[in-house]
C-alpha positions as CSV (number, residue, x, y, z in Angstrom):
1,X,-37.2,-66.5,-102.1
2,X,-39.2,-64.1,-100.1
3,X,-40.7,-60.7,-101.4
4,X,-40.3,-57.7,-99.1
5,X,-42.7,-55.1,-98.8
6,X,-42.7,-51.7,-97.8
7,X,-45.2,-50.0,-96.0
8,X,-45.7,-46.5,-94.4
9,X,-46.6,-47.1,-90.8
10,X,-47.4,-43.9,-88.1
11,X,-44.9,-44.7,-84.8
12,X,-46.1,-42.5,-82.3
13,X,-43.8,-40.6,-80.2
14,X,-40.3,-40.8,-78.3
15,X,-40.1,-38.6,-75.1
16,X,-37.1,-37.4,-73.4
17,X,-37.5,-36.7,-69.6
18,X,-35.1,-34.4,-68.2
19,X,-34.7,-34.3,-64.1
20,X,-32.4,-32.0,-63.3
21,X,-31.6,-31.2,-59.2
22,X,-29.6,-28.4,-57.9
23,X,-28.7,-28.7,-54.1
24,X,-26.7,-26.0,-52.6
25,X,-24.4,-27.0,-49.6
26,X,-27.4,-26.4,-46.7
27,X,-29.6,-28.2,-48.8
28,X,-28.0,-31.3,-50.0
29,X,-25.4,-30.5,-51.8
30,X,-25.5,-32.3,-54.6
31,X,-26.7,-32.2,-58.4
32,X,-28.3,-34.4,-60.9
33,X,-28.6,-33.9,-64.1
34,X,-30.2,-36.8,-65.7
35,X,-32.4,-37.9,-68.8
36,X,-34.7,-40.9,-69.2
37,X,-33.0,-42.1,-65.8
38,X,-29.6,-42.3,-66.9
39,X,-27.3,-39.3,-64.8
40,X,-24.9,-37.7,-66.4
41,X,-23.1,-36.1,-63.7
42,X,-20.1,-38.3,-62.6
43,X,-19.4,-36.9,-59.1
44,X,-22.6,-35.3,-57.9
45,X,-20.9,-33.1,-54.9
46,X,-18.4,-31.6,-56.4
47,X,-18.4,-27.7,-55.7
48,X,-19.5,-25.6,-59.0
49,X,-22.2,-25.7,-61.5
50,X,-22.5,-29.3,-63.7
51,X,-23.1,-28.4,-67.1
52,X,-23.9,-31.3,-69.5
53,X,-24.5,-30.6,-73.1
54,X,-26.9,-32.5,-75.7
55,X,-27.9,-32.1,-79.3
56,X,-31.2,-30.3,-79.4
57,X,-32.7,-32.4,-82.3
58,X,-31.9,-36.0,-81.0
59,X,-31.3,-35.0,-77.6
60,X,-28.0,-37.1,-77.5
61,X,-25.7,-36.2,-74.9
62,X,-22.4,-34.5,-75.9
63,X,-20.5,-33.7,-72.8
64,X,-20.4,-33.2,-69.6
65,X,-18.3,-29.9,-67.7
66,X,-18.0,-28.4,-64.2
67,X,-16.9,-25.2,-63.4
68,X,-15.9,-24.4,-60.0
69,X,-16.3,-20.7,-60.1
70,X,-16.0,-20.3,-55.9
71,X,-12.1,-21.1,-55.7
72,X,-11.4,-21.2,-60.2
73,X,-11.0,-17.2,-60.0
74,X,-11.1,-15.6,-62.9
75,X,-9.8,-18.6,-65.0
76,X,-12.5,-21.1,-65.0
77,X,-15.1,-18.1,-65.5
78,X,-13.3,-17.1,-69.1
79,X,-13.1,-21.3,-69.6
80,X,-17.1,-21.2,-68.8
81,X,-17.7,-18.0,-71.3
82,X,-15.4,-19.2,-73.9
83,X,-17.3,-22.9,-73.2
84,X,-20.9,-21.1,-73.7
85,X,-20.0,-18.8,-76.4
86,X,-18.6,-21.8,-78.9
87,X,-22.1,-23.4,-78.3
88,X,-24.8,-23.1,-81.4
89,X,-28.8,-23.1,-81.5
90,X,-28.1,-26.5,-82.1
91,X,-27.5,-27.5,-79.0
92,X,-29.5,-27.7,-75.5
93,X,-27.7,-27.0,-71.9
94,X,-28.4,-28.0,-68.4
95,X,-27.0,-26.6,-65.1
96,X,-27.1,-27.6,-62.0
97,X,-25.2,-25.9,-58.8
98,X,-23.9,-27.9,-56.5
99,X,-22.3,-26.6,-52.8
100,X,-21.5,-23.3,-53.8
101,X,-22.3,-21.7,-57.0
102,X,-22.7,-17.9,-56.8
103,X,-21.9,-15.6,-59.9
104,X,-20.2,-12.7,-59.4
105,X,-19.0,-12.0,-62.8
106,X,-21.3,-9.9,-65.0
107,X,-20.2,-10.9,-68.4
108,X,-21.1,-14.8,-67.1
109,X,-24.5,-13.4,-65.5
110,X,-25.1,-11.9,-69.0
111,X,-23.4,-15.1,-70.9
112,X,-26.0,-17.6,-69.0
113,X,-28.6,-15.1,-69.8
114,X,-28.5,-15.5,-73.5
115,X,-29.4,-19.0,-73.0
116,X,-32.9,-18.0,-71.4
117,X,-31.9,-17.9,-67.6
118,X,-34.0,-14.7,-65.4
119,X,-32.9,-16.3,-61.8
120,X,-29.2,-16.3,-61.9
121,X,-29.0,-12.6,-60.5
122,X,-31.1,-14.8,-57.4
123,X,-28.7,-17.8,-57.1
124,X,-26.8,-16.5,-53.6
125,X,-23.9,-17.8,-51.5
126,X,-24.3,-21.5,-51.4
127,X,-28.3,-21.4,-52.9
128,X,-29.3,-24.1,-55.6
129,X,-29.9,-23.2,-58.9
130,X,-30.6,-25.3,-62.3
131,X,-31.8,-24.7,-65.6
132,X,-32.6,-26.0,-69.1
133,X,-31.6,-23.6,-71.8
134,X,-30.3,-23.1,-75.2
135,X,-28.6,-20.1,-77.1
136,X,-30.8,-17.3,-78.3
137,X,-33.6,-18.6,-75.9
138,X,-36.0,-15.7,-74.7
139,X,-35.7,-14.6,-71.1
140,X,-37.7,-16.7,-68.9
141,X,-38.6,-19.1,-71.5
142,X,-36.4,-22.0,-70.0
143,X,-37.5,-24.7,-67.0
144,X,-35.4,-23.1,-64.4
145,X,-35.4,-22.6,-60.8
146,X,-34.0,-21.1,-57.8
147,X,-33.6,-21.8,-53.8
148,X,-32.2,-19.6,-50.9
149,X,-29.8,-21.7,-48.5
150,X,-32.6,-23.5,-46.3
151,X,-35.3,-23.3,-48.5
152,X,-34.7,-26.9,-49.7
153,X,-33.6,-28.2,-53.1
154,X,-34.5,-26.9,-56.8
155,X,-36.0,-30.1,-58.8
156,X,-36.8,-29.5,-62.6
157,X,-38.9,-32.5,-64.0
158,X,-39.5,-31.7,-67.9
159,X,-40.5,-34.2,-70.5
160,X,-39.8,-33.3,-74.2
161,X,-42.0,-35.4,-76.9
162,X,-40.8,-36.1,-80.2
163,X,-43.2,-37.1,-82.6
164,X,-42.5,-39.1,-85.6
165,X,-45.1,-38.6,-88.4
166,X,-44.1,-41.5,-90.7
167,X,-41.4,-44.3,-90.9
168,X,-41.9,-47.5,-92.7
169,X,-41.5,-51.7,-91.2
170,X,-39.5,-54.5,-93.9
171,X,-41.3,-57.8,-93.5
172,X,-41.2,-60.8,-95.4
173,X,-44.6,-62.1,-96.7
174,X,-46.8,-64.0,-94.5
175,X,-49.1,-66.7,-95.8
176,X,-52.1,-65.2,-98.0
177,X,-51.5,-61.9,-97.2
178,X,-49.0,-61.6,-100.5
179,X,-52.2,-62.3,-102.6
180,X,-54.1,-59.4,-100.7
């Protein structure tokens, strides 16, 4: 019968890479919002910001919304406030406009400013606009970014490293090495 041992063993690191492209209509419209290659946007030029959600500790993706504030009216911009405002320090957001995108609505200017955002008073009739944030962040502590139409798209590449400072491997023993 074989004896298992336990051992303490240091695994290094696990990174999360977070590409996130806002495109207004002049510029491509389209948006990505992807991590470790896999996108999370399931129709990329849709009119609206993309909004997908993940847990800030494992970085798991929750959901994914899109809120088409041009022709939603005042609906879809209480849907997007009341979506933001049930969100928690424990999760991370990104945002990416795609076609049109503009914010008119001060109370959702101020809303996406509590998550860290300093451009979205810049994002203009049919710019791109995209940003990592999460609730409580400071101002202008976010990857975020910002395009007038014609200026080209908005491209934020950020990789997050999670380090892992002990775990442990089960292995049966191996020749001599039980009588070590």
């Amino acid at each position: 019968m074989p004896r298992w041992n336990f051992f303490i063993h240091n695994f290094g690191f696990i990174y999360f890479n977070f590409f996130i492209i806002s495109a207004g209509f002049n510029d491509g419209n389209s948006a990505v919002i992807q991590v470790n290659d896999q996108n999370y946007i399931p129709e990329n030029t849709l009119r609206g910001h993309h909004v997908c959600t993940f847990i800030q500790n494992s970085y798991e993706f929750v959901e994914y919304r899109r809120f088409d504030i041009f022709s939603g009216g005042t609906t879809v911009i209480d849907q997007y406030i009341s979506f933001l405002d049930n969100l928690d320090e424990n999760y991370i957001i990104a945002i990416a406009v795609s076609d049109e995108g503009r914010v008119t609505s001060v109370p959702l200017k101020n809303k996406i400013k509590e998550f860290g955002s300093i451009y979205i008073d810049s994002l203009v009739f049919r710019g791109s606009w995209a940003m990592i944030g999460k609730k409580g962040a400071a101002p202008g502590s976010v990857p975020e970014g910002f395009t007038v139409p014609f200026a080209g798209r908005v491209e934020i590449d950020t990789t997050i490293y999670k380090r892992f400072n002990e775990g442990y491997l089960v292995t049966s023993t191996i020749g001599p090495v039980g009588n070590w």
